[in-house]
N, C-alpha and C positions, 0 to 999 in steps of 0.2 A: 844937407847932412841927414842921416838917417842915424837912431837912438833902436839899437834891438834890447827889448828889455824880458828879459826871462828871469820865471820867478823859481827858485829852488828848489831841489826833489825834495822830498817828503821829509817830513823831520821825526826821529824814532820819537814819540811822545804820543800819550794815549789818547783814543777820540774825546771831543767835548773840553778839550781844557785852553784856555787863553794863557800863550806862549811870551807871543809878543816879541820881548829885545833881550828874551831868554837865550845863553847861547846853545841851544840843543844840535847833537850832531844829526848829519842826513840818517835817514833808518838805512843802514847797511844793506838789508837784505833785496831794496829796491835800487840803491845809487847808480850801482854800475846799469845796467838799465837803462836806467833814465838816463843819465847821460850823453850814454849812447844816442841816444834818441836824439837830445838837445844836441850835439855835434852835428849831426846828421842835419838837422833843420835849420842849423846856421849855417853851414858849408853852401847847402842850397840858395836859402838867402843871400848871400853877400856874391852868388852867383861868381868868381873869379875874383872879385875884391879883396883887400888885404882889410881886416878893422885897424882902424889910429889907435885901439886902444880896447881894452878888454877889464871892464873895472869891477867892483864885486863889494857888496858889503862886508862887513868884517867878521860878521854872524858863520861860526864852521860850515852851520847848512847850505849855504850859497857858497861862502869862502870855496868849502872843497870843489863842486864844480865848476867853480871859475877858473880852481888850477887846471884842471882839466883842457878845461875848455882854449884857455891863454895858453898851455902846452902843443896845442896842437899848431897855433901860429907862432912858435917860438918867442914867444913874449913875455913879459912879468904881468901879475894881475896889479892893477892899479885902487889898491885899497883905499875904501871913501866911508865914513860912520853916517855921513849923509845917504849912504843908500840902506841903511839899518831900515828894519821893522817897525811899526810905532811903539812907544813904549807905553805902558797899560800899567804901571807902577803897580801898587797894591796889589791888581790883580793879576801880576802876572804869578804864571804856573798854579791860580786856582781852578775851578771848576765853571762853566759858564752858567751853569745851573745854579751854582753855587753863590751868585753877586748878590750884591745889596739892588734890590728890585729897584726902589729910588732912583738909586743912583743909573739906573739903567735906562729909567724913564727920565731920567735927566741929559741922559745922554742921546737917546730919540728923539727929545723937543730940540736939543743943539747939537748933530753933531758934527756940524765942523769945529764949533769953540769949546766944545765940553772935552777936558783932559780927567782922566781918573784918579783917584787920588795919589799927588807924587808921581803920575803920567804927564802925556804930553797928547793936544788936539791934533785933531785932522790939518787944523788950520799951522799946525808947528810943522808936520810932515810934508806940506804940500812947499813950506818957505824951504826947509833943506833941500828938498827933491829940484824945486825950478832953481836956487843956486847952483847946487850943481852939475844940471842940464845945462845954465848957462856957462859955466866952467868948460865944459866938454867941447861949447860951436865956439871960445876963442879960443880952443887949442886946434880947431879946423886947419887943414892944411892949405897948400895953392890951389888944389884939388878941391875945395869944400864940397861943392854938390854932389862928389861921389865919396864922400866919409862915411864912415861908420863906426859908433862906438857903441859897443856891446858890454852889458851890466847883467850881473846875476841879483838879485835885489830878491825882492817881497811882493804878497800882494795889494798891502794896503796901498805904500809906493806907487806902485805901477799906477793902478788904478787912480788914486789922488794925482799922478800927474799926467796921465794923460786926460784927465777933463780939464787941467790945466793947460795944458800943450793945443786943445783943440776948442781952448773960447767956452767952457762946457763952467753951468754950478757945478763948484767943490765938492758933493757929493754924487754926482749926477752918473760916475762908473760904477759907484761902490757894489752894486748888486750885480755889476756882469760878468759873468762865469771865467773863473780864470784857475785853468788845472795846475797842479806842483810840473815844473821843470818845461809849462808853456809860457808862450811869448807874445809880446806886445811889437809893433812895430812900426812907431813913427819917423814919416818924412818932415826936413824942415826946408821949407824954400828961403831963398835969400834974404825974402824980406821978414823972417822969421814966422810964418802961417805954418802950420800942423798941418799932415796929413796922414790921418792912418790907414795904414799901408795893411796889416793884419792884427789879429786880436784873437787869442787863447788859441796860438798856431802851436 
């Protein structure tokens, strides 16, 4: 089974601020775009393949191109709040500049168990992300080795689970470059081993 995970076009909000499980819509003036783009690089990918399934957080900015994306295979998007963003409570929609320094250096020394105040850890997004990855390989078909399920998600997500997906410490992606509306792209062989196939394609 292959997992294509692409994380959302740009969200209209201003630079420097922690969004998070904010719902902000895509910034308009780039969507169609990007999109574009994203169709184009999945078409490629799945090379002739049909996706089982086309899922999508429920966050507008991913939401909207997932429709998209599920429109082009005449499908419904399969909405999951497991594939949300982490949520960064207190802080969500302040300033990054703006946090309680502490608290930020509290979250440096831990962060995979440090959750922000009324947030949730690395270690909470990493547990929804592999449920519902494993969700996805028992709804595999007779076909399993040639599946494919395609998610519009985030980048915390992505990243938390694929160092999950490939045997990796919990934090061990967090710094690897991953642009709005690129993609991740893990294989899973039978006996459930990872293998990444591509990264900020």
């Amino acid at each position: 089974m292959d997992l294509i995970l692409l994380r959302h076009p740009p969200p209209d909000v201003a630079p420097g601020i922690c969004y998070g499980q904010t719902d902000l819509p895509a910034d308009a003036a780039q969507f169609d775009a990007r999109v574009a783009i994203m169709r184009e690089n999945v078409a490629t990918w799945l090379d002739g393949r049909v996706p089982v399934a086309v899922h999508s957080s429920p966050l507008q900015r991913a939401r909207s191109a997932a429709n998209v994306i599920a429109e082009s295979f005449g499908m419904p998007v399969m909405e999951d709040a497991r594939l949300s963003e982490m949520h960064f409570g207190e802080w969500e929609m302040q300033r990054w500049d703006s946090l309680d320094r502490a608290q930020l250096d509290d979250w440096a020394h831990d962060v995979e168990g440090f959750a922000p105040p009324g947030g949730e850890s690395a270690r909470d997004v990493v547990l929804r992300m592999d449920a519902w990855a494993k969700a996805a390989l028992r709804a595999s078909t007779a076909n399993a080795a040639r599946d494919v399920h395609i998610a519009v998600t985030h980048a915390g997500p992505i990243r938390l689970h694929t160092a999950t997906a490939l045997r990796l410490p919990t934090t061990a992606c967090l710094s690897w470059a991953l642009g709005f509306g690129a993609a991740c792209e893990l294989h899973f062989s039978d006996d459930g081993h990872a293998r990444l196939v591509r990264w900020n394609a």
